[in-house]
C-alpha positions as CSV (number, residue, x, y, z in Angstrom):
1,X,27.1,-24.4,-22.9
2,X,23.8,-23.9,-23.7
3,X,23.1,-22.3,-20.7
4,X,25.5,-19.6,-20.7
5,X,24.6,-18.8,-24.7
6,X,20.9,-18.2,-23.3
7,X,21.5,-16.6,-20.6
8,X,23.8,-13.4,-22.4
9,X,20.8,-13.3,-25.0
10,X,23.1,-13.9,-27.8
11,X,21.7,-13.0,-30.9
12,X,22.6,-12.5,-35.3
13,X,23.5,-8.9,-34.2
14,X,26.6,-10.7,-32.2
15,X,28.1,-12.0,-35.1
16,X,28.8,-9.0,-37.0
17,X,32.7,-7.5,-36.3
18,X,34.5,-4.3,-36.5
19,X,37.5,-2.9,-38.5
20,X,40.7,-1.0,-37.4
21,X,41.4,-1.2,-33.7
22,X,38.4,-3.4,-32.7
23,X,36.9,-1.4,-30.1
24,X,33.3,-1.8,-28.7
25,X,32.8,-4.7,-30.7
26,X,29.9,-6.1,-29.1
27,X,30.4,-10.0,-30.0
28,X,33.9,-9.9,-28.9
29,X,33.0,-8.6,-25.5
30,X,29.7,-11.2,-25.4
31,X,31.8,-14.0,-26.6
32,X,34.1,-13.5,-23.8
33,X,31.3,-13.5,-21.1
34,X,30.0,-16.8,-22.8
35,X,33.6,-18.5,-22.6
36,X,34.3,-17.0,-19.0
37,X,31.3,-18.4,-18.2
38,X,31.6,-22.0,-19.2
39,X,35.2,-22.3,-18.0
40,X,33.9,-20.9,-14.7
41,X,36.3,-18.2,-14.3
42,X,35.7,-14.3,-13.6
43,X,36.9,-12.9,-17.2
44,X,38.2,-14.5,-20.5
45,X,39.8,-13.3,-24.0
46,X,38.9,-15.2,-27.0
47,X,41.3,-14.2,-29.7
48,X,41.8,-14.8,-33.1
49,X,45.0,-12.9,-32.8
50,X,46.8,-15.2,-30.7
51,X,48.8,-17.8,-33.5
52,X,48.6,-20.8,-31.0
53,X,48.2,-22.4,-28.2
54,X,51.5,-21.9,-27.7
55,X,51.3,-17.7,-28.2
56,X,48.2,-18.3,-25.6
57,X,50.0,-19.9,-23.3
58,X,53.3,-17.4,-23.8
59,X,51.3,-14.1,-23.1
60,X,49.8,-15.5,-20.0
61,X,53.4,-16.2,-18.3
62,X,54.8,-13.0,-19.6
63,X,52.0,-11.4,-18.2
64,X,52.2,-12.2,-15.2
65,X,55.8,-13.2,-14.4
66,X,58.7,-10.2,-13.8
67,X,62.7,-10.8,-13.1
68,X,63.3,-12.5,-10.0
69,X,60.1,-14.3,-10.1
70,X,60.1,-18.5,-10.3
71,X,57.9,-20.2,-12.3
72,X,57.8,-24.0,-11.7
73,X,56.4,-26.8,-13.5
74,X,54.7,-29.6,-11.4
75,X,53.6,-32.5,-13.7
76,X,57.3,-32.7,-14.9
77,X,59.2,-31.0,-18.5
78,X,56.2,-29.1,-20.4
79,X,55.5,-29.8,-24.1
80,X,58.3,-29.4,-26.6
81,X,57.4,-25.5,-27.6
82,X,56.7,-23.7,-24.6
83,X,61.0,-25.1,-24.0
84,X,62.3,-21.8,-26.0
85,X,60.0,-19.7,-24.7
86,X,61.1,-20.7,-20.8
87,X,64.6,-21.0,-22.5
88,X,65.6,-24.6,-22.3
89,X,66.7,-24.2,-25.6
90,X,67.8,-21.4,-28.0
91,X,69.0,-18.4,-27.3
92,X,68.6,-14.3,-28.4
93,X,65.0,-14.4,-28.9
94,X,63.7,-12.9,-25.3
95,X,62.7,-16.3,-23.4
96,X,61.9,-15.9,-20.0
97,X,65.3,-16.7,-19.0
98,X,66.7,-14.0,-20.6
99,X,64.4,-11.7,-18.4
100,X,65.6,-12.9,-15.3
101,X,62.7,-15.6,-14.4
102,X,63.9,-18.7,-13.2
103,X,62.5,-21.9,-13.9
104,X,62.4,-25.0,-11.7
105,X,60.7,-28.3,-12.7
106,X,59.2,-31.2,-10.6
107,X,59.9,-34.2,-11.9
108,X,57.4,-36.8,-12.2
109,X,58.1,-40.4,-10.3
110,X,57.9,-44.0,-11.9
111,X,55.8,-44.9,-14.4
112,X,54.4,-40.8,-15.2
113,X,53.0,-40.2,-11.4
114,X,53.4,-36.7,-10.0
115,X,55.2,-36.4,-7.0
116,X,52.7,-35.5,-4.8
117,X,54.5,-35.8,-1.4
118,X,57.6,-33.3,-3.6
119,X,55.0,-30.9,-4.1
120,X,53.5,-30.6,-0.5
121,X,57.4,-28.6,0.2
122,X,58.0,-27.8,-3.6
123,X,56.8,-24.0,-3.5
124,X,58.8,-21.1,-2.2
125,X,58.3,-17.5,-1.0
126,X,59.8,-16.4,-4.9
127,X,57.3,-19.0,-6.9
128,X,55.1,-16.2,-8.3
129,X,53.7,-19.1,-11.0
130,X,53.0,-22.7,-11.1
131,X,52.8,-24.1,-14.8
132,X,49.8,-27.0,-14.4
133,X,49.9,-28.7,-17.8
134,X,46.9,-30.6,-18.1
135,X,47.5,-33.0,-21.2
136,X,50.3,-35.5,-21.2
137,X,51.7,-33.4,-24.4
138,X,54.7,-35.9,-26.3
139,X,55.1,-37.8,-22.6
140,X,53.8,-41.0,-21.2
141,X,52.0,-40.0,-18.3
142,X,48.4,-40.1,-17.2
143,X,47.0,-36.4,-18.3
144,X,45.2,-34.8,-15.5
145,X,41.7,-35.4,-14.1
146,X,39.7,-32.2,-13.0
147,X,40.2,-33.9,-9.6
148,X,43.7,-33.9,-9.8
149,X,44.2,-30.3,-10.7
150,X,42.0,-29.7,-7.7
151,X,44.6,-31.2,-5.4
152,X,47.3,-29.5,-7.2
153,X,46.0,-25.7,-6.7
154,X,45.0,-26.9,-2.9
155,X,48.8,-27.9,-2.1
156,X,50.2,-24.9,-3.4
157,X,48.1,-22.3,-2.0
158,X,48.6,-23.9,1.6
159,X,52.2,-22.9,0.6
160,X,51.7,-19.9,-0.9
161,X,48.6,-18.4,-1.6
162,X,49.9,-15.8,-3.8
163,X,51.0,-18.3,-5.9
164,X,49.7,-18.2,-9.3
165,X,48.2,-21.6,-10.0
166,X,48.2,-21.5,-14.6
167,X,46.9,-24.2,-16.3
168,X,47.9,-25.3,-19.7
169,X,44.1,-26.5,-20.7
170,X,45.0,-27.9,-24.4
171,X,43.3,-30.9,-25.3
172,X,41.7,-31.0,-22.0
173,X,38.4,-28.7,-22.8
174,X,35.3,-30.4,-22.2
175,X,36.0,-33.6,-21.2
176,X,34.5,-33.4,-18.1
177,X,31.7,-31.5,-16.6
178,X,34.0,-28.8,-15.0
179,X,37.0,-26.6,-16.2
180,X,40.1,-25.9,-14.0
181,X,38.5,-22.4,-12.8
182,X,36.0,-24.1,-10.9
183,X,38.2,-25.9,-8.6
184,X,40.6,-23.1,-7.8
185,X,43.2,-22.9,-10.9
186,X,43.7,-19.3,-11.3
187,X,44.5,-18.9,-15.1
188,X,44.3,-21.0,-17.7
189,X,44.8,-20.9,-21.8
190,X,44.7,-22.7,-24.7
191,X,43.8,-23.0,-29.0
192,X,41.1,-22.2,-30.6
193,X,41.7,-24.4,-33.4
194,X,41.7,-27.5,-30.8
195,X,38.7,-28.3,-28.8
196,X,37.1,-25.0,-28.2
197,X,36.9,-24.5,-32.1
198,X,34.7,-27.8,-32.9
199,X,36.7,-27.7,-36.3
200,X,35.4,-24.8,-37.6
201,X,36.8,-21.9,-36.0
202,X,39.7,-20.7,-38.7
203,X,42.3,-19.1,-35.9
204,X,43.1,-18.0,-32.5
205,X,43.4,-18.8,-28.5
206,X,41.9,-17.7,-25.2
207,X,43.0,-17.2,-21.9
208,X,40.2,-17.6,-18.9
209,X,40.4,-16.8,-15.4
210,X,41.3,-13.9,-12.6
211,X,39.8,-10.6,-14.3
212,X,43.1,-9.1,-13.4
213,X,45.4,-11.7,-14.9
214,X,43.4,-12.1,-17.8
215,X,44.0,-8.4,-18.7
216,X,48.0,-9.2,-17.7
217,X,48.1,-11.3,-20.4
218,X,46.2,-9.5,-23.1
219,X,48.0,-6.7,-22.7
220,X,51.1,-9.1,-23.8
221,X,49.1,-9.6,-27.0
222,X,48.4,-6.2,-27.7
223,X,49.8,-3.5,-25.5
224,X,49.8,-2.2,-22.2
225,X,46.7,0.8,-21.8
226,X,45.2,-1.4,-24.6
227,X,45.1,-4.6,-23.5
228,X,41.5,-6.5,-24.0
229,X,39.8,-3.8,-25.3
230,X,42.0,-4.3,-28.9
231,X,41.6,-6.6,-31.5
232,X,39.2,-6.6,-34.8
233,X,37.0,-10.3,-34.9
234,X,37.2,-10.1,-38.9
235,X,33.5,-11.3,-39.3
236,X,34.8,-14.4,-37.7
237,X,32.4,-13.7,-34.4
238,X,29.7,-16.3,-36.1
239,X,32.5,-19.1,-36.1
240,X,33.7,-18.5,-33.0
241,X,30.3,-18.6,-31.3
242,X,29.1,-22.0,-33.3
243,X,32.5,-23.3,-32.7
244,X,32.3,-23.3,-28.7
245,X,28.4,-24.6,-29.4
246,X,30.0,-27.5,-31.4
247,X,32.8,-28.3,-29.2
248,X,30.9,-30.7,-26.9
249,X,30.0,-32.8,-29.6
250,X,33.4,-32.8,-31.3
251,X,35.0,-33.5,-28.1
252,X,32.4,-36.4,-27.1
253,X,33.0,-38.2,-30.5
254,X,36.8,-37.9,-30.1
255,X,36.6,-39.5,-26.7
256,X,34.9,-42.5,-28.4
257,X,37.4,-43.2,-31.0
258,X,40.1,-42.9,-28.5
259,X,38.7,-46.1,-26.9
260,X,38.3,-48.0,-29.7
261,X,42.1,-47.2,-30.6
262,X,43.3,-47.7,-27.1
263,X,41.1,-50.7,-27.3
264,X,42.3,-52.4,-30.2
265,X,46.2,-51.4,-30.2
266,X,45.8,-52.8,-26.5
267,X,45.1,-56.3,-28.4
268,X,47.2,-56.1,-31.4
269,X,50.1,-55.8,-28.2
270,X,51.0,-52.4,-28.1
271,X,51.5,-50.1,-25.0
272,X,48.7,-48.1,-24.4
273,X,48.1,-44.6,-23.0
274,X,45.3,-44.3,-21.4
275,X,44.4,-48.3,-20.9
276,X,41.0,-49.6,-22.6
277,X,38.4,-48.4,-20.5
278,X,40.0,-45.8,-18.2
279,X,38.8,-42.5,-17.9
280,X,39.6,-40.0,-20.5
281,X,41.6,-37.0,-19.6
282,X,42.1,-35.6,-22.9
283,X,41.5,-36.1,-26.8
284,X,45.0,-37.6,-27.5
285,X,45.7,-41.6,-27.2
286,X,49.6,-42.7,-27.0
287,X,50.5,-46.0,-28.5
288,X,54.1,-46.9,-28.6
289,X,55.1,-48.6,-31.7
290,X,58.8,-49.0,-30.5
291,X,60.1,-48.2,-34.4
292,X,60.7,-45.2,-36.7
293,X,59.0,-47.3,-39.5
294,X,56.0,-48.0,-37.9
295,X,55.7,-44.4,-36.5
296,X,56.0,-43.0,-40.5
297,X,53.8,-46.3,-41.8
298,X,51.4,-45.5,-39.1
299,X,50.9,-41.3,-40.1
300,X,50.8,-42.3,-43.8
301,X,47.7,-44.7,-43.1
302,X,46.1,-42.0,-41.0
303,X,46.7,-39.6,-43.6
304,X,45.4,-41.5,-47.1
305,X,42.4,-41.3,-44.8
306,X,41.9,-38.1,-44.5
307,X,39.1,-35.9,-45.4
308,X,41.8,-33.1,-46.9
309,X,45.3,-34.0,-48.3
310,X,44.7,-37.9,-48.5
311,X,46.9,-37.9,-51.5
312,X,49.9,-36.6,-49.4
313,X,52.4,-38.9,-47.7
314,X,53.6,-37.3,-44.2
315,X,57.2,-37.8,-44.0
316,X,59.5,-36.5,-40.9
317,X,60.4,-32.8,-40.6
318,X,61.6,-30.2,-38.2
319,X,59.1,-28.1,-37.2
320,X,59.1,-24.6,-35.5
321,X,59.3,-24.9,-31.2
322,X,60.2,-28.7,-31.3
323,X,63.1,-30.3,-31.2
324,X,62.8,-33.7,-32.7
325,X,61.7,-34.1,-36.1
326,X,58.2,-35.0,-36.2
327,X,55.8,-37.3,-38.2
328,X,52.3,-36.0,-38.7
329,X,49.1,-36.7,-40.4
330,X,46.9,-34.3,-40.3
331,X,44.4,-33.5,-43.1
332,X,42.4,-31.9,-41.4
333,X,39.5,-28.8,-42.5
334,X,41.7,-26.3,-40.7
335,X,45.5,-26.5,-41.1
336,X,47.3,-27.8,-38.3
337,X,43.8,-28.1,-35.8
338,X,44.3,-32.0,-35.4
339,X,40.5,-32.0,-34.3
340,X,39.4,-34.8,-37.6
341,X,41.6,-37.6,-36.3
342,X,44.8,-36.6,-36.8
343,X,47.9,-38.5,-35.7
344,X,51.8,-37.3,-35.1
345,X,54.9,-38.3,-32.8
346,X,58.4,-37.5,-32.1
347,X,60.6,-38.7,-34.2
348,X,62.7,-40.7,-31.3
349,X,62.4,-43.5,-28.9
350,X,60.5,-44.8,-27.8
351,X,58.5,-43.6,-31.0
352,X,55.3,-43.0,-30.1
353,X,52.3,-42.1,-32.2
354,X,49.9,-39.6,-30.6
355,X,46.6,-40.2,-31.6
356,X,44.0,-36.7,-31.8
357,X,40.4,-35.8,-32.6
358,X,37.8,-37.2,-34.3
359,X,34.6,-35.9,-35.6
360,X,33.0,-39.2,-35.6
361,X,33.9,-42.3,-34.3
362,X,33.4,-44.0,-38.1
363,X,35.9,-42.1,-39.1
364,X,38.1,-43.5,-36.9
365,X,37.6,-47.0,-37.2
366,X,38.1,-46.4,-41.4
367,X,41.3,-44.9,-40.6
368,X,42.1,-47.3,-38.0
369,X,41.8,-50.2,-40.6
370,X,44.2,-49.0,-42.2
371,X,47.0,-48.1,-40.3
372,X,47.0,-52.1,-38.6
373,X,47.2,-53.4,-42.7
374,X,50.3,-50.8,-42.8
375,X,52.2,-51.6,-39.2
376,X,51.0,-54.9,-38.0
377,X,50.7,-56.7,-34.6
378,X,53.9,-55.9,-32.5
């Protein structure tokens, strides 16, 4: 990180923005070549005008897939809001589907494994895109190592090498030494708001990768002929630079209060995803509390221990893009980042709580303390 800050020289002078159309904003187009960069890819967009992770994720498929095309997803059903925009569910609102891309999924095996001998045959001659989600999401799988996307984007282009290898990086940024552009992964995207941000980024997303599908999919967020060049910073090019300086950190300190949850849930006799002790993947730990009580109890601890809203009490709710009600506590600095230890779930069986974030690990032993006096051993 540091690296890539020093070597494009950024200065004060990057952090001021433009007005109106946002063109030739200097720390827009530096930011980008920091980002691209560290994610090791050719080009990157780093947008406060994307809304999500979600929108991110959206204008990179719609960018690059056109009717007829396949898209298939190889670490099983994606996470609950990218659903409407492949058109799993709902209708009239201009999903993929509706455009005349298919969508084919393969499934994952016993106990959350990808199918890896499925996916040496899996890709055909109309598979323009592979969806690669890297985090488990609201499933009980083992998220993806660096490693493992590597294998991934190997198998498919021995099928097809004009396959387009997309990785859904949310969660996933930092937590090892290398990002899926390094090891092949053509595309990737993710929120702002989530790792990249360190917590203090206010909005946005980024998509990282080929120069030429990097422009695909920002000229989904803006318009074709305008593309990357588009898009006024708001003074917010200070944030966005400190964010991706803090991010490390943030992400490091997460990592350590997802052991000590895994590690103490793990004794209390709850199933845990990842194990004590395994490798981190991600920034979320599952535990499965096997009861809609115990999910709510659970979020309300979390929450009364927040830095922001601890007076509130998280009840369940539907939410746009999913299609369970969900539990969340979330008081965190910016709304809806789950980056200071944040904790939500499905509200459905086997009613998991998914653990997020963290600033600092003291945090989340506070918290912690609190939600076993609300729920208990199993």
């Amino acid at each position: 990180m540091l690296t890539a800050l020093r070597h494009h020289r950024v200065g004060v002078h990057h952090f001021a923005g433009v007005t109106g159309y946002g063109h030739d904003d200097l720390g827009r187009q530096v930011l980008d070549q920091v980002f691209a960069e560290v994610m090791g890819a050719e080009a990157a967009a780093v947008r406060v005008q994307f809304v999500s992770g979600t929108h991110a994720i959206a204008s990179a498929l719609y960018g690059v897939l056109r009717p007829g095309d396949e898209m298939l997803a190889v670490v099983g059903a994606p996470y609950d809001t990218l659903e409407e925009v492949i058109g799993l569910r709902g209708q009239g609102q201009g999903s993929l589907k509706e455009f005349g891309i298919s969508y084919r999924q393969l499934d994952l095996i016993s106990e959350g494994i990808l199918d890896w001998q499925g996916l040496e045959t899996a890709v055909q001659k109309h598979t323009r895109l592979v969806l690669i989600q890297r985090s488990c999401g609201y499933s009980w799988r083992r998220s993806l190592a660096i490693a493992d996307i590597e294998k991934i984007v190997r198998l498919v282009k021995q099928q097809n090498p004009d396959t387009v290898c997309f990785v859904d990086n949310c969660y996933g940024e930092f937590i090892e030494d290398r990002e899926p552009p390094a090891v092949g992964a053509d595309l990737i995207a993710g929120s702002l708001i989530k790792n990249p941000g360190g917590t203090v980024v206010p909005a946005g997303g980024y998509v990282a990768g080929r120069a030429d599908l990097v422009e695909a999919a920002t000229c989904r967020l803006t318009a074709p002929g305008i593309g990357s060049a588009g898009g006024a910073t708001f003074d917010q090019n200070r944030l966005l630079f400190q964010g991706l300086f803090l991010a490390s950190q943030m992400v490091g300190e997460a990592m350590k209060g997802n052991h000590l949850t895994a590690y103490v849930f793990d004794q209390l006799g709850y199933p845990v995803n990842p194990l004590p002790f395994e490798p981190r993947r991600d920034v979320i730990q599952a535990v499965r509390l096997g009861s809609p009580e115990k999910l709510i109890a659970f979020c309300r601890a979390i929450q009364q221990h927040s830095p922001i809203g601890s007076y509130l009490s998280p009840v369940p709710a539907e939410m746009p893009g999913y299609e369970s009600q969900l539990v969340m506590a979330g008081g965190t600095f910016i709304d809806g980042s789950t980056s200071e230890f944040s904790a939500d779930g499905p509200l459905r069986e086997p009613y998991t709580v998914f653990c997020q974030g963290g600033t600092h690990w003291t945090h989340v032993a506070i918290a912690l303390e609190a939600a076993i006096e609300a729920i208990g051993a199993a």
